[in-house]
N, C-alpha and C positions, 0 to 999 in steps of 0.2 A: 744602760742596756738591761740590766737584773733587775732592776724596778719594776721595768713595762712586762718581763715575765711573771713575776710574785702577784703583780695586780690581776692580768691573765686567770695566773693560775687560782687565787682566791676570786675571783668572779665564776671560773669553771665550777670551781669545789661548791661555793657557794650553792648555783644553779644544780648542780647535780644533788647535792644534802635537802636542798627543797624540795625538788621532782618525789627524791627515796622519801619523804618524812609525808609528803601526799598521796603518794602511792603503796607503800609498803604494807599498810596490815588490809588495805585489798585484795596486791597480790597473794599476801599470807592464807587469807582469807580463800581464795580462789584454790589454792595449790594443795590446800589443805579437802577443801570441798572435792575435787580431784582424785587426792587421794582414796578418801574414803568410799565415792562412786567407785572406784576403777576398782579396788579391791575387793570391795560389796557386791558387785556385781561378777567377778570373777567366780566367787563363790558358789551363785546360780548356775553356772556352768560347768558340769562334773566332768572330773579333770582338770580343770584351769588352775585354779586357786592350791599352790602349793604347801596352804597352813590348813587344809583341812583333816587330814590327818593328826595333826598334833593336836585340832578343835575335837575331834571324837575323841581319841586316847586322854585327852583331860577332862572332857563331858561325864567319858566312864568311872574315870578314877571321882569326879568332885562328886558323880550323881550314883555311884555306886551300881552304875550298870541298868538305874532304874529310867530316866530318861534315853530315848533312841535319838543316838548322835546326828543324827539326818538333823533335828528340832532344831540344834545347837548352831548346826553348820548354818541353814537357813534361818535362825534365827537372828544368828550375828551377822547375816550379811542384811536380812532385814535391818537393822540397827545402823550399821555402817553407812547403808545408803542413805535413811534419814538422816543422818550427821553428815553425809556431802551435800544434800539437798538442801537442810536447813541452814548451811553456810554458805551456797552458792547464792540463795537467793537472798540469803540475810535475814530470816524469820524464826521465831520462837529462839532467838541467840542463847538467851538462858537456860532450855530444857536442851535446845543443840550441842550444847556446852556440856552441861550435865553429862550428856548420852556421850560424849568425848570422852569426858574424864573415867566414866563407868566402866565403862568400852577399855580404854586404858590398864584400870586395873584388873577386870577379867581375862584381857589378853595376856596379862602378865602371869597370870600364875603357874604355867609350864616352868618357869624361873622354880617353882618352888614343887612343884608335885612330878614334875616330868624333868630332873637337875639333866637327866643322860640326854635326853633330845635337846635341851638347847645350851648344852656344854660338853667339847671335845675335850678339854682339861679344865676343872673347875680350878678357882671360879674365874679363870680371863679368856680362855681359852674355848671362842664360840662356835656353835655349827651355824650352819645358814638358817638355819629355827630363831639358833638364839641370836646372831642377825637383827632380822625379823621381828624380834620382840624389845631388843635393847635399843635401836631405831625409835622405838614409840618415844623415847625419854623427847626426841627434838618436836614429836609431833603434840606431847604433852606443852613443853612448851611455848610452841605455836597457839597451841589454844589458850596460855594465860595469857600472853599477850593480847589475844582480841579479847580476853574476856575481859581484860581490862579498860574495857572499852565499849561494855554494853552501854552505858549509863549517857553517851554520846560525845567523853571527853577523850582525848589521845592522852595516850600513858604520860607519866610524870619522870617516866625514865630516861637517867642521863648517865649515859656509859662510862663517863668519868668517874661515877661516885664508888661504882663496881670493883 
């Protein structure tokens, strides 16, 4: 009677590890595209987007007051949205990717020039800023795995070897 379960049960396992290994850096792919519209575009909308704030006060501190943080605001949401667009649709992956990773490290820097806004006790102890920016570390991620994947092969990765 445990036999016709285990066989069951690895024919289930089986069908469902197929479906995830055919589907998954799509949905990656999608969720991420997602992300970056819905936050991009929040920013267009004054009010909405509750990291523009912390986007001017590091604009002033990086640009020394000399570029007007509006540019900044609108200019990362411009960026943002090309990096949903160019992942929803699938196109220019490698410059999409680029504007990810870029995008990544500019948003990070409040980590280092703004320590009070995105740490209630440094350094583990976050506000919702720092949230917000420590968060990027999975969406960094997500983008290496599809990037590993411009060239049209699925990754070589096998979570045993980890």
């Amino acid at each position: 009677m445990r036999r016709w379960f285990l066989v069951l049960f690895d024919q289930i396992d089986l069908a469902l590890t197929n479906w995830m290994s055919k589907y998954s850096l799509m949905f990656l792919r999608y969720s991420l595209a997602l992300i970056f519209i819905w936050f991009g575009t929040l920013k267009f909308i004054p009010g909405m987007s509750p990291t523009v704030d912390i986007i001017e006060n590091a604009t002033n501190i990086l640009f020394f007051g000399t570029v007007p943080a509006w540019i900044a605001v609108y200019g990362l949401a411009t960026v943002e949205c090309l990096i949903g667009f160019g992942l929803l649709l699938n196109i220019f992956m490698r410059l999409t990717l680029l504007g990810l990773f870029t995008q990544m490290i500019a948003t990070s820097t409040p980590v280092f020039i703004l320590p009070e806004t995105v740490f209630s006790q440094i350094p583990f102890g976050l506000t919702m800023e720092g949230h917000h920016i420590i968060k990027n570390l999975i969406l960094i991620g997500a983008g290496l795995a599809i990037g590993a994947t411009v060239r049209g092969q699925r990754s070589n990765l096998n979570l045993k070897q980890i």
